[in-house]
N, C-alpha and C positions, 0 to 999 in steps of 0.2 A: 619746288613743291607746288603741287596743285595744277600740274602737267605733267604728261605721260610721251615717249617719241614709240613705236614698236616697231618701225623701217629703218632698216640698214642704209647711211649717209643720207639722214633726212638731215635739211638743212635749218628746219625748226621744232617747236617741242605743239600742242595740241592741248587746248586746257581740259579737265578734266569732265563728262558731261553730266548734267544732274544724277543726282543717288550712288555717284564716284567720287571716290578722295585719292590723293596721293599726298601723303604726310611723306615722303622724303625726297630728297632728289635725286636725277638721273633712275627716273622710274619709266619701266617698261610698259605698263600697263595701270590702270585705275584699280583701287579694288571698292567692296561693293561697303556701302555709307553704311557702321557699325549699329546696332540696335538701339534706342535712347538718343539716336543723332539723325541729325537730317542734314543734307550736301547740296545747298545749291552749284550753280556750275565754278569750275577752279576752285573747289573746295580743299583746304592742307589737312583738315581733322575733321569736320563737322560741326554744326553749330548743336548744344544741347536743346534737345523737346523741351518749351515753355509746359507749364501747367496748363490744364486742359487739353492738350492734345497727347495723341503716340505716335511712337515713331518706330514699326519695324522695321526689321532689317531692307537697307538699301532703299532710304527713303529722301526725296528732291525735299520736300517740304511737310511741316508737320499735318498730322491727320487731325484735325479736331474730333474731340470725344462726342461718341453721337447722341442723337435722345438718349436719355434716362442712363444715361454712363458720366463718368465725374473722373478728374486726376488731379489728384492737389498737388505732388510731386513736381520737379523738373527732370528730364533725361529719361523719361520711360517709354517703353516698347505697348503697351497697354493698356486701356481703360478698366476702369471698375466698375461692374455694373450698381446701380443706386436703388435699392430695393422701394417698391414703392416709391419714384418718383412723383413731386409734384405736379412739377411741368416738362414737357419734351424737349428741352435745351439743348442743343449743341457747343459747345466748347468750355463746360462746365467742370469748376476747380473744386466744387464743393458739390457733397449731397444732400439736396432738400427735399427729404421722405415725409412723408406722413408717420413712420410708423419702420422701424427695425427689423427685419428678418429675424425670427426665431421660431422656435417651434411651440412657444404657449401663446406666439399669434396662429399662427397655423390652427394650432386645434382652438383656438377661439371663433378662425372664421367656419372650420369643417362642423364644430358646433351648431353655428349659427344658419347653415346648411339644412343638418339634419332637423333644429326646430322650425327651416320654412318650408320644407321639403314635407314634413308631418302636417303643415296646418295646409297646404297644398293638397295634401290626400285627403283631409278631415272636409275641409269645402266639397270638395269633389262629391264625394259620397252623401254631403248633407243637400248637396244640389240636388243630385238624382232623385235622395228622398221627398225634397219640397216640388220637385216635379210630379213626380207619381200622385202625391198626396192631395194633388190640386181640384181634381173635381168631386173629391171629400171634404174640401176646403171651406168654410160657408164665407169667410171673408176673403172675397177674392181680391179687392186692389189690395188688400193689406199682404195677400198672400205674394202679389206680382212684386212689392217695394220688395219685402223680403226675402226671396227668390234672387233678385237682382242682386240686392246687397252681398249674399252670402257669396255668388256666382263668382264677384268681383275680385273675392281674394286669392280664387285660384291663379289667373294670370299675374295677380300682385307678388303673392307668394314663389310661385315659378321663377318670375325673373329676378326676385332675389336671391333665390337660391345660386340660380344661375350665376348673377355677378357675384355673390360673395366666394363660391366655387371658384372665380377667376382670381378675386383677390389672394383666396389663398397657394392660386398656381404662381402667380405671382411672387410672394413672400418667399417662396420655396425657390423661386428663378431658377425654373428649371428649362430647356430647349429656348437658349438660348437668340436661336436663329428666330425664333416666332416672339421674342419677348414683346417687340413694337407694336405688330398686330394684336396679338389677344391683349396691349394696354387698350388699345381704343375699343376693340370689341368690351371690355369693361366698363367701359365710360358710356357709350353709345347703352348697353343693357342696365346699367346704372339709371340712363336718364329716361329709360322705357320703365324701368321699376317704377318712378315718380311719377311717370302718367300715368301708369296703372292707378296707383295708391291716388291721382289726384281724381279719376273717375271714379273710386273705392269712396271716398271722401263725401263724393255731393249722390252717390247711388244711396249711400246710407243715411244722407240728410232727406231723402226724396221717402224710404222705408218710413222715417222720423215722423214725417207732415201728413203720410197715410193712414197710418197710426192717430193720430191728432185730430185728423179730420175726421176717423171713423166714431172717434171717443164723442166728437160734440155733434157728430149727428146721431148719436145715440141717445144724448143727453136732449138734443134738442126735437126731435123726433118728434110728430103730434102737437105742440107747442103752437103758440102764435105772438107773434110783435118782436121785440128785441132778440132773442132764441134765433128763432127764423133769420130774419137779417143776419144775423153773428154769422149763423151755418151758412149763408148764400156768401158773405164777406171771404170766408174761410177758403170756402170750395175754387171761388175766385184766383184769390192768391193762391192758392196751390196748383193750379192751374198756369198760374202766370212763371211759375215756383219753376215749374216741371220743364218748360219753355225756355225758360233761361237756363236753367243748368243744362239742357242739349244746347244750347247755341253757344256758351261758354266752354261744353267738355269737346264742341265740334271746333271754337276756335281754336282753343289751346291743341288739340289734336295734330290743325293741316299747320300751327305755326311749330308746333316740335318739329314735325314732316319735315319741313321746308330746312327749317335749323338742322339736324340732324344729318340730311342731304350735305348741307354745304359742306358741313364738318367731318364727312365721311371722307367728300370729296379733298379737300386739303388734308384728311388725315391718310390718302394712297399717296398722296406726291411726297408726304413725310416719308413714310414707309419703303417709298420708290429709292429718296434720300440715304433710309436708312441700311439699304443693302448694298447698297455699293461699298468700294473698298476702303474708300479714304475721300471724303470730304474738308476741302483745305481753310483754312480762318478767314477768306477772302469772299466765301460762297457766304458769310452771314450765318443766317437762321432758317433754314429750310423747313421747319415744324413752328414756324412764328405763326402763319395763319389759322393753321388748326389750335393750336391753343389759344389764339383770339376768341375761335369760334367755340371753343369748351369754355372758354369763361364766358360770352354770349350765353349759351344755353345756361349756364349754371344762374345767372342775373335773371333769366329768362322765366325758370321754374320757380325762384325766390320772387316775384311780383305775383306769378298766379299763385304762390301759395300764400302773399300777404292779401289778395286775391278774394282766396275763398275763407279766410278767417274773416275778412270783413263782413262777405256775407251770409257765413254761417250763424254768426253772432248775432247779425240785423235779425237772420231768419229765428233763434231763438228769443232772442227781443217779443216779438214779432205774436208767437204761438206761446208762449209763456203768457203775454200779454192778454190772446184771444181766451185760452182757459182760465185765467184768474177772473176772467169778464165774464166766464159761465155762472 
């Protein structure tokens, strides 16, 4: 068992070579390693697929299950794909989703679609309007904060559409063969939404102090002594306001860039990983780096947004302070 002779007065038998078995004796030929079994060499039956791997037909060694696939089972031909997976795991016995495939997630996310795809058109058209309007405008820096602000949510709104559109191609797991790539192009348009929304954030803290500033030189206008000084105090900090929020929405920008690069970069060698035909329990984790680098980014955008709470707060602090002092 577990040797084959196929020569007329051969004087010995030939063991059997990987993804062949001979389960009996005085056998002519190997035949090919059953489906649920894997055959290393001089195999008599095959050893059963452990959990997390599959094993097609005529297989040397188990396949481990790839990103975002899971087999709890022993002896299967198959993986399952894991709807919304959390992390890109290889040789995974269980499924850890965010979130179940069904269709009242489906239309929760195509929902959530069409109300950022509606606020994406509603900016659009309020931009053009607050451009046109501009040399009818009598308050012009108020007019440019405002402008900026509204501007901001087109690209915000956009890219969420966008990723939630992914999520819900996603849920639905559909074309297969592309599941791996459009996960990361989700993640990646995910973590472009949060830039978006984190410029959105300090464009509309910047409209805020323009506003603020026009109120107490209107109040302080013609005035002398204290008044004065306030308004010179004010103009100042917003000034210094304007300056740092470009040099923080400029950091955060080239360090997403730089993050986002790496994570592209280790999310093709995943990808490369993930098409091939069988990656064996011995290769590891071929998607370990890119998912370092998605939790990296994700640690990344949670600091600049505890970030700019700190200094949105200082900044209402700050102008709450200067108008109760009018």
């Amino acid at each position: 068992m577990g040797q084959f002779s196929s020569a007329t007065g051969s004087s010995s038998c030939s063991p059997c070579p990987p993804a062949k078995f001979a389960p009996n004796e005085g056998s002519s030929k190997c035949g090919e390693c059953p489906a649920g079994r894997f055959c290393p060499p001089e195999s008599v039956s095959g050893e059963p697929c452990p959990p997390g791997s599959s094993c097609p037909l005529g297989s040397a060694a188990p396949c481990a299950c790839k990103a975002f696939e899971y087999q709890a089972d022993a002896g299967k031909s198959t993986c399952d794909l894991c709807p919304l997976a959390i992390s890109p795991r290889f040789n995974a016995t269980t499924c850890q989703s965010y979130a179940a495939a069904s269709q009242p997630l489906i239309f929760y996310y195509l929902t959530l679609v069409v109300m950022f795809s509606c606020i994406a058109i509603a900016a659009a058209v309020l931009s053009v309007r607050l451009l046109r309007s501009r040399h009818s405008f009598s308050l012009r820096a108020v007019h440019v904060g405002s402008c900026l602000y509204v501007a901001m949510f087109v690209p915000y709104a956009v890219l969420q559409a966008v990723t939630l559109s992914q999520f819900a191609f996603l849920a639905n797991l559909g074309a297969k063969q592309t599941i791996s790539s459009a996960r990361y192009a989700a993640q990646i348009s995910s973590s472009a939404a949060f830039s978006a929304f984190f410029g959105l954030g300090f464009s509309g803290k910047v409209a805020l102090v323009q506003m603020w500033t026009h109120v107490v030189q209107r109040h302080t206008g013609g005035s002398s002594g204290a008044p004065l000084r306030l308004h010179s105090t004010l103009m100042s900090t917003y000034k210094a306001f304007v300056w740092a929020v470009a040099a923080t929405v400029a950091l955060y920008v080239i360090g997403f860039s730089v993050l986002t690069d790496r994570f592209m970069s280790s999310s093709s060698s995943c990808i490369s990983q993930q098409q091939g035909k069988c990656v064996t329990e011995t290769q590891g984790q071929p998607c370990e780096e890119s998912e370092q680098w998605a939790t990296v980014l994700q640690y990344y955008e949670g600091i600049w947004a505890a970030a700019v709470l700190v200094v949105c707060t200082l900044l209402a602090f700050l102008c709450n302070g200067v108008v109760f002092a009018m």
